[in-house]
C-alpha positions as CSV (number, residue, x, y, z in Angstrom):
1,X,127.8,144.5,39.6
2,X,127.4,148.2,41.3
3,X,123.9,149.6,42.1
4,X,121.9,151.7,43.8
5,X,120.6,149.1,46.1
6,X,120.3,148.7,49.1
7,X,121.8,151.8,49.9
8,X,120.1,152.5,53.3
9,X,121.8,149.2,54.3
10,X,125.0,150.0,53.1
11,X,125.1,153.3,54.4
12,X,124.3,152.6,57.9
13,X,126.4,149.7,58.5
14,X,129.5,152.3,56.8
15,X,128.0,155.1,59.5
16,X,127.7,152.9,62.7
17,X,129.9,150.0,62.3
18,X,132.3,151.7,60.3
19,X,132.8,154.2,63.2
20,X,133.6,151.7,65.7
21,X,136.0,150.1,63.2
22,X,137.9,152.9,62.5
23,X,137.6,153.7,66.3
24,X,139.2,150.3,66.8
25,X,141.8,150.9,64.6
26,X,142.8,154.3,66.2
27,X,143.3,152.7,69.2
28,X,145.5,150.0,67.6
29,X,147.6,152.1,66.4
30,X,148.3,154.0,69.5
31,X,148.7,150.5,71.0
32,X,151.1,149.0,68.6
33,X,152.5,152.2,66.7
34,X,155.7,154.3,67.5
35,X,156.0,156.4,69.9
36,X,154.3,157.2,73.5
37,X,150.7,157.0,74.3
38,X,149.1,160.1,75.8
39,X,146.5,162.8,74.1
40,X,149.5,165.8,73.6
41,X,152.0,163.3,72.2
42,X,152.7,163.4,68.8
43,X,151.1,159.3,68.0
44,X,147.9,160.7,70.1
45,X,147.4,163.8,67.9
46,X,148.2,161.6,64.6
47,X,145.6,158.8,66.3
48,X,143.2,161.9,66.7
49,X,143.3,163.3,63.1
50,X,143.5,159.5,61.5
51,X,140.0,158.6,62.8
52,X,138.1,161.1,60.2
53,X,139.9,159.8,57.1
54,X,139.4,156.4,58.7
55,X,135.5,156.8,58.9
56,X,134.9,158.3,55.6
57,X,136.8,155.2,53.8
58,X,135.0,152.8,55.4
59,X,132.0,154.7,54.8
60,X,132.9,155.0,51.3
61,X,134.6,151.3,50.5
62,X,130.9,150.5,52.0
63,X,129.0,150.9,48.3
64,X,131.1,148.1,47.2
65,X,129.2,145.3,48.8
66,X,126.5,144.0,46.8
67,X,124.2,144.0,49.5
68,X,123.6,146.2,52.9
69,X,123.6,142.5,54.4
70,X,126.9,141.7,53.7
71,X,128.1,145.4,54.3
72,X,127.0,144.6,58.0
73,X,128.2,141.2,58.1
74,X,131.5,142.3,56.5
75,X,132.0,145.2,58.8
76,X,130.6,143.3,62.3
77,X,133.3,140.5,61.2
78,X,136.2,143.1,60.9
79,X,134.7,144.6,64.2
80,X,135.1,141.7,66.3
81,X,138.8,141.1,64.9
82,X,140.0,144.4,66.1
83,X,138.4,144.4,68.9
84,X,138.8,141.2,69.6
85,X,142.9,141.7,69.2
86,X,143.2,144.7,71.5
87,X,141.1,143.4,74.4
88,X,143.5,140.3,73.7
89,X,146.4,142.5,74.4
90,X,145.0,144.1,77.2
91,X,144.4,147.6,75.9
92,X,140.5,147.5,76.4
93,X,138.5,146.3,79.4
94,X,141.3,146.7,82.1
């Protein structure tokens, strides 16, 4: 069931997790997506211009959870799985 709940909850875990998710998705899609890594390529400056839309689903898909609780808990867990993959890989923390 949908409500206005808990909003403050689920807005800031969309605003400050949801930003280092999509930031963590950015970057693994310049790791593992076509093309050459480098700010002027053509992957850097789609990477660049995919973080925005990123952000605002996350922020928006957000609402959906019936509590800010699991918003956070949700979000933290998807956090460390990306995260978690590209330090795996070596692309973060080298």
């Amino acid at each position: 069931m949908l409500s206005s709940k808990n909003w403050i909850g689920k807005a800031s875990a969309g605003v400050i997790l949801g930003f280092v998710l999509a930031l963590g998705l950015c970057g693994a899609f310049a790791r593992f997506g076509p093309g050459a890594i480098g700010f002027f390529s053509a992957q850097g400056q789609v990477t660049m211009w995919l973080m925005a839309p990123l952000w605002a689903g996350i922020l928006s898909f957000c609402f959906l959870f019936q509590t800010g609780l699991r918003a956070w808990g949700w979000l933290g867990l998807a956090n460390l799985c990306v995260w978690g993959l590209l330090y795996a890989v070596g692309f973060v923390g080298s």
